[in-house]
N, C-alpha and C positions, 0 to 999 in steps of 0.2 A: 212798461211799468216805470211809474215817477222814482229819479232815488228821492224825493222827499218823502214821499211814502214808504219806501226800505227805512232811511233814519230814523222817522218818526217810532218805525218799528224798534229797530235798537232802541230805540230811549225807553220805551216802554217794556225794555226787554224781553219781547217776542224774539222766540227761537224761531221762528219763520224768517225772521230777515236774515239769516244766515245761508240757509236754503235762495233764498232771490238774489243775494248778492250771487252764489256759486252757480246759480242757474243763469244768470246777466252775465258774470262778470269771469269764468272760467277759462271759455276759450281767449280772452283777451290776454289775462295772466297767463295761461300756459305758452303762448306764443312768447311773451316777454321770455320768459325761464328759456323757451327754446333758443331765444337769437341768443341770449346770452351764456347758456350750457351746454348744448346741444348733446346732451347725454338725456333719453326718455324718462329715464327714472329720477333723473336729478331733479328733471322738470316737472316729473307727477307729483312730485318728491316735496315741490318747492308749494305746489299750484292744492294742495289735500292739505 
Protein backbone atom coordinates (compact mmCIF):
# COMPACT_ATOMS: atom_id res chain seq x y z
CA UNK A 1 0.00 0.00 0.00
CA UNK A 2 1.17 3.53 -1.27
CA UNK A 3 1.48 6.03 1.90
CA UNK A 4 0.16 8.57 -0.63
CA UNK A 5 -2.86 6.80 -0.63
CA UNK A 6 -2.85 6.48 3.52
CA UNK A 7 -2.27 10.60 3.42
CA UNK A 8 -4.67 11.24 1.09
CA UNK A 9 -6.88 9.29 3.49
CA UNK A 10 -6.08 11.49 6.47
CA UNK A 11 -6.77 14.62 4.62
CA UNK A 12 -9.98 13.36 3.75
CA UNK A 13 -10.30 12.27 7.30
CA UNK A 14 -11.05 8.62 6.80
CA UNK A 15 -10.68 6.60 10.02
CA UNK A 16 -9.27 3.90 7.89
CA UNK A 17 -6.05 5.42 7.52
CA UNK A 18 -5.37 5.00 10.89
CA UNK A 19 -6.00 1.31 10.73
CA UNK A 20 -3.14 1.09 7.64
CA UNK A 21 -0.70 3.16 9.20
CA UNK A 22 -0.98 0.61 12.41
CA UNK A 23 -1.30 -2.39 10.19
CA UNK A 24 2.07 -0.90 7.94
CA UNK A 25 3.64 0.72 10.29
CA UNK A 26 3.46 -1.22 13.95
CA UNK A 27 6.03 -3.64 14.04
CA UNK A 28 8.47 -1.01 12.73
CA UNK A 29 7.49 1.47 15.85
CA UNK A 30 7.36 -1.30 18.35
CA UNK A 31 10.89 -2.36 17.48
CA UNK A 32 12.11 1.44 17.91
CA UNK A 33 10.21 1.49 21.56
CA UNK A 34 11.96 -1.81 22.17
CA UNK A 35 15.82 -0.78 21.29
CA UNK A 36 15.14 2.05 23.17
CA UNK A 37 12.98 0.85 26.49
CA UNK A 38 13.19 -2.47 26.61
CA UNK A 39 10.57 -2.82 29.01
CA UNK A 40 7.20 -4.78 26.83
CA UNK A 41 4.70 -2.68 28.17
CA UNK A 42 6.56 0.52 27.93
CA UNK A 43 6.75 -0.39 24.44
CA UNK A 44 3.03 -1.57 23.71
CA UNK A 45 2.64 1.38 25.90
CA UNK A 46 4.57 3.77 23.52
CA UNK A 47 3.39 1.71 19.95
CA UNK A 48 -1.19 1.63 21.02
Amino acid sequence: MEDTYIIDLFWSRDETAIQLVDKKYNSTCYSIAWKNLRLRSKSEGCVC
